[in-house]
N, C-alpha and C positions, 0 to 999 in steps of 0.2 A: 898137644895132640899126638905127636911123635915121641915121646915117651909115652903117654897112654897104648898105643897101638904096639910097640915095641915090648911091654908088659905083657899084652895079651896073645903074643905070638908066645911070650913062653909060659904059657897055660897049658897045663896037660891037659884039653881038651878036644872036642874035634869040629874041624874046618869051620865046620855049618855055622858051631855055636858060638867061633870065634868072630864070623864075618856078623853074626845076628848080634854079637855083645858090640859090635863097631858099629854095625847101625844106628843100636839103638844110643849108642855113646853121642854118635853125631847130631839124632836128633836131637837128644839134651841138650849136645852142646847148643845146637841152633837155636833151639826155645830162647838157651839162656843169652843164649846175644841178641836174641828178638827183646826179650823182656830186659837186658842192659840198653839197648838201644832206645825200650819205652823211656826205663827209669832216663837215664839223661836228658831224653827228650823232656819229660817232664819238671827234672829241672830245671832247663833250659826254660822252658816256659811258663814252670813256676817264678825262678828269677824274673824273667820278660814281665810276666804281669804283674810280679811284685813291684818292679823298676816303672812298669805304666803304672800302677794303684799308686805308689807314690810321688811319680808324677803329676798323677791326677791329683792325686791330694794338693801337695806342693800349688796346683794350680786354681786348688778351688779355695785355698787358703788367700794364695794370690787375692783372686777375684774377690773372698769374702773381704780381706782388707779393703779394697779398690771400693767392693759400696758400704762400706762402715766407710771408709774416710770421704764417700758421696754422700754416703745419707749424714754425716756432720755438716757437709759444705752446704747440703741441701736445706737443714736444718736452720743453719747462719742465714742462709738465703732467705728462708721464710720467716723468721725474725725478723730480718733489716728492709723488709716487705711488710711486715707489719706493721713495724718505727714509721716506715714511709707510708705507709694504706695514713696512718691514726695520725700521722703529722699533715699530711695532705688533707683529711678530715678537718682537723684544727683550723688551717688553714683556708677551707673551705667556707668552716663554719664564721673567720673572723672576715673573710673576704664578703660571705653575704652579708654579714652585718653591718659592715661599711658599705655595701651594694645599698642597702636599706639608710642608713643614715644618711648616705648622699642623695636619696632619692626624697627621703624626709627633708632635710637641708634644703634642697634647690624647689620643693613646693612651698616651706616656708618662704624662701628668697622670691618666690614668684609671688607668692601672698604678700609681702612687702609691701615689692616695689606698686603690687594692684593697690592695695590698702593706700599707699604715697601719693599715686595717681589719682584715684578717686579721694583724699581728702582736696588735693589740689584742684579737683572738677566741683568736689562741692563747698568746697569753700568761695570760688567764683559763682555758681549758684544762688549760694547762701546770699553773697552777697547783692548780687542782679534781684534776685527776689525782696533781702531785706529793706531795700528803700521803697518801693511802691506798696508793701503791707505795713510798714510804720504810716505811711501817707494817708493810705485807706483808715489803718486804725485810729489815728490823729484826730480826721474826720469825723467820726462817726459819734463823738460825743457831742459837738459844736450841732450835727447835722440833728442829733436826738433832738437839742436844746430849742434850733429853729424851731422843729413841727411841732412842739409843744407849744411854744409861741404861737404859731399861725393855728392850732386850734384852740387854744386860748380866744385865740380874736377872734375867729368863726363864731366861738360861744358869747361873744360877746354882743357881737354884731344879733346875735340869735334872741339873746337878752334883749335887747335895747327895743328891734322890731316887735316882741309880746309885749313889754311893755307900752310902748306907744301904740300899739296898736292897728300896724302900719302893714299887716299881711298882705293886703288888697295890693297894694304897691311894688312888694317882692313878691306876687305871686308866679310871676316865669321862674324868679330863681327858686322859689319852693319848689316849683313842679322840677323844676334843673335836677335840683339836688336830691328829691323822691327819685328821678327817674336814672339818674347814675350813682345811686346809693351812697352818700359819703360818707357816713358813719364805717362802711364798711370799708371804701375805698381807704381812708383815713385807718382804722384797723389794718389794711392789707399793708400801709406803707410801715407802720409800727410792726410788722414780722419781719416784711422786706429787710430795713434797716437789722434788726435782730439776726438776720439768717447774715445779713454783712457782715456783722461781727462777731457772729459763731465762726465764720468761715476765715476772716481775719487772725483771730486767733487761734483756730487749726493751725493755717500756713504758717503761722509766726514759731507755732510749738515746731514742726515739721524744720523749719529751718533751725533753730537752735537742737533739732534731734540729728540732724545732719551736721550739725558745727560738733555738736559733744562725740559723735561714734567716730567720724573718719576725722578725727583733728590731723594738723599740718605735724602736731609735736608729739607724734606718736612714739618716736623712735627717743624721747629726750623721758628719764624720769623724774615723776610730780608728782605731787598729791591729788586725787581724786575722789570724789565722790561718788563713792558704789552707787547709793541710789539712782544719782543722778543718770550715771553709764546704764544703768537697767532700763530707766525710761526714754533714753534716746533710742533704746536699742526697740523698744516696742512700740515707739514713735513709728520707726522704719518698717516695721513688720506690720503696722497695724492693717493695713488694705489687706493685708494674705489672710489674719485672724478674725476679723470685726463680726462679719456675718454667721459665724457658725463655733466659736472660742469666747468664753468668758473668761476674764483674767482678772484674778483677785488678788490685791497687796496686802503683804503684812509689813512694812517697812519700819526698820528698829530705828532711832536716833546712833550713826556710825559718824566714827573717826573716822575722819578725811584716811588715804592707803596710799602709802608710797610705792606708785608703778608705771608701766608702760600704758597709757590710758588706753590707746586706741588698742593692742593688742588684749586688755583685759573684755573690751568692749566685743572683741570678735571672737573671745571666748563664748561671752554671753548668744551674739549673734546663731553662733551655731549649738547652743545646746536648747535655745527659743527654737530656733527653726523646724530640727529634731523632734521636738515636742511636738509642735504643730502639724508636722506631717503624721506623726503618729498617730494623730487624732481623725477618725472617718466619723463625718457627721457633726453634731454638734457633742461640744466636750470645755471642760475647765482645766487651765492652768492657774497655780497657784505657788505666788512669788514671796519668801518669807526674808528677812534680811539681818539679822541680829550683831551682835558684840559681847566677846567672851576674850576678859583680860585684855591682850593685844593681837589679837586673830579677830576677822572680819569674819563672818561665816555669810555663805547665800545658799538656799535651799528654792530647787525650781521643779516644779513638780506634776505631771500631769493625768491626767486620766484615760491616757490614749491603750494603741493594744501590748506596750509591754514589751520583756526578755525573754524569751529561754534561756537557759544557763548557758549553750555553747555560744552565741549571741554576746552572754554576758561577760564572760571571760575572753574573747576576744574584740569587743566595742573599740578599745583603745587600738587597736594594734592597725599599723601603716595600712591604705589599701583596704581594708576588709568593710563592706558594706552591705547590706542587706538589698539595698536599694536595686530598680531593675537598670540593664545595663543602660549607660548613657544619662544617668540621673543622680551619679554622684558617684565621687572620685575614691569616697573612704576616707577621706583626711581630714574634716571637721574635727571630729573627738582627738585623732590623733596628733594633731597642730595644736590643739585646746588642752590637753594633756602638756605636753611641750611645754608651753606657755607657762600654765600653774605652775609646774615643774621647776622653768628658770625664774619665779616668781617667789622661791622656796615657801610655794603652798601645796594643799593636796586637793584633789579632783574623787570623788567618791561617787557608789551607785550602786544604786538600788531599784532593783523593777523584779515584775514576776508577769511573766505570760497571762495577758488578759485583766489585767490588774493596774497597770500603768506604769511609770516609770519617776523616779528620784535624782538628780542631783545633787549633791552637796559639794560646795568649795569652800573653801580656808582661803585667805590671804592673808600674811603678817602686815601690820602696820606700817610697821619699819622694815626695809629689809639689809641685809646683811653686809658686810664691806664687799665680798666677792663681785656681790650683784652690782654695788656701787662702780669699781671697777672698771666691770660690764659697761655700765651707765656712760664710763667715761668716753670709752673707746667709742663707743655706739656713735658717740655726738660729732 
């Protein structure tokens, strides 16, 4: 500034022009330190928010790290949440299935020990009943035999008076005997006698249908008689069917079956029963029994109202009953399933809504060493 202004004093010019070239020198100059003072400034603050941009950068770099390495940790997270969802699933799924076997289990276990109890209630039964209907039955030929005798003589006596001609004589017992009818009286005692020994042989059947369903040796395996177990078992049901169930055999000539008698017997029990309620009104069951190789086959079949499919694929399953509440448990078929089951047989069916319903079961002759086993420990 002081060399400029020293320059311009030695300007041949005058005063005015040289104070007007200082002014105007100042103001330049001042601009140019207003507009040096910009420029710096703006470096300055270029720098500053270069130094914050890269800050910030730096910071969102930071941060971007922090949730890339959250969203991996979050990731692992929801995996090993999944392992755990699908294993607790698993574990869910085998938990109720053991909920369900133990509940299947301890109704068998109670069906048992009932079935144990009741063979032991009717077996003292059986027996209180089988001495006074052998006594009755015993009877009842001896008893025939007299009144044929005693009207034998009647007729004799009857004889001998036409002949001799002795009515005048017997005539009070003729009137006797016109006025309390004996020919009829003597017919009524020849039903009487007959209805004793329809009735005799009922109870006698009824007792041996209760000796053969609930035997003592339920739990021990033997050879059985399929047919036999069918007709004990419709012995017991008869009073629920008689009046309003027709029931017709097809009975094959069967090899005796190596099993648990009483348990096959309460297969039977409830797939009869089944039937029978199924049936409104009057209706036919029909019982078929054959022999193919060394399988037993039994085919029960009725004409009651039938399946639907959802019905049908669930019949078997623990619990599930159609029945209204308080009328049955759901466990018939599925204890009877069971049963065939450890009997290495099959249980089959067949129905259709309004059409009726089928059973079919298999039993081997013989069964297997596993089962044998079974058998042993059972005992």
């Amino acid at each position: 500034m002081e060399d400029f202004t020293a320059h311009i004093q030695t300007l041949p010019i005058k005063e005015e022009d040289k104070e007007y070239l200082l002014k105007r020198f100042k103001d330049e100059q001042k601009k140019n330190t207003i507009l040096e003072f910009k420029f710096m400034r703006t470096e300055v603050d270029k720098t500053a928010i270069t130094n914050i941009l890269n800050a910030s950068i730096d910071e969102i770099n930071k941060q971007k790290k922090i949730i890339e390495d959250s969203k991996d940790k979050i990731n692992l997270t929801l995996t090993e949440v999944d392992k755990q969802k699908k294993l607790v699933d698993v574990k869910n799924t085998a938990l109720n299935k053991l909920l369900n076997d133990l509940r299947e289990a301890q109704q068998q276990l109670v069906m048992s020990e009932k079935m144990a109890s009741l063979g032991q209630l009717t077996a003292g039964v059986a027996h209180e009943i089988n001495n006074p209907i052998n006594f009755v039955s015993a009877n009842i030929k001896p008893l025939k035999e007299d009144l044929l005798e005693l009207m034998e003589s009647i007729h004799q006596y009857e004889a001998i008076i036409k002949e001799n001609k002795l009515q005048p004589i017997f005539e009070k017992v003729s009137q006797f005997n016109a006025k309390n009818d004996l020919a009829y009286t003597m017919q009524e005692i020849h039903e009487l006698i007959k209805g004793i020994e329809e009735g005799a042989r009922r109870t006698a059947e009824i007792v041996k249908g209760l000796r053969n369903f609930s035997r003592m040796d339920q739990n021990v395996v033997k050879k059985a008689n399929i047919n036999e177990g069918l007709d004990a078992t419709l012995a017991l049901l008869h009073s629920v069917y008689k009046d309003h169930i027709e029931i017709t055999k097809d009975y094959g000539a069967l090899t005796e079956v190596e099993c648990f008698p009483g348990e096959i017997n309460q297969v039977f029990m409830n797939i009869l029963s089944n039937a029978i309620q199924a049936i409104t009104g009057r209706g036919k069951i029909h019982i078929r029994t054959w022999q193919e190789n060394k399988v037993v086959k039994i085919a029960i079949k009725d004409n009651g109202s039938g399946m639907d499919e959802v019905t049908k694929n669930k019949v078997f399953d623990p619990f599930f009953t159609t029945k209204d509440v308080g009328k049955g448990t759901g466990l018939g078929l599925s204890i009877s399933y069971g049963i065939i089951e450890k009997h290495s047989g099959k249980i089959q069916l067949s129905s259709a809504l309004g059409k009726g319903t089928e059973f079919t079961i298999q039993l081997p002759m013989v069964q297997n060493k596993h089962f044998e086993i079974k058998k042993d420990i059972r005992k």
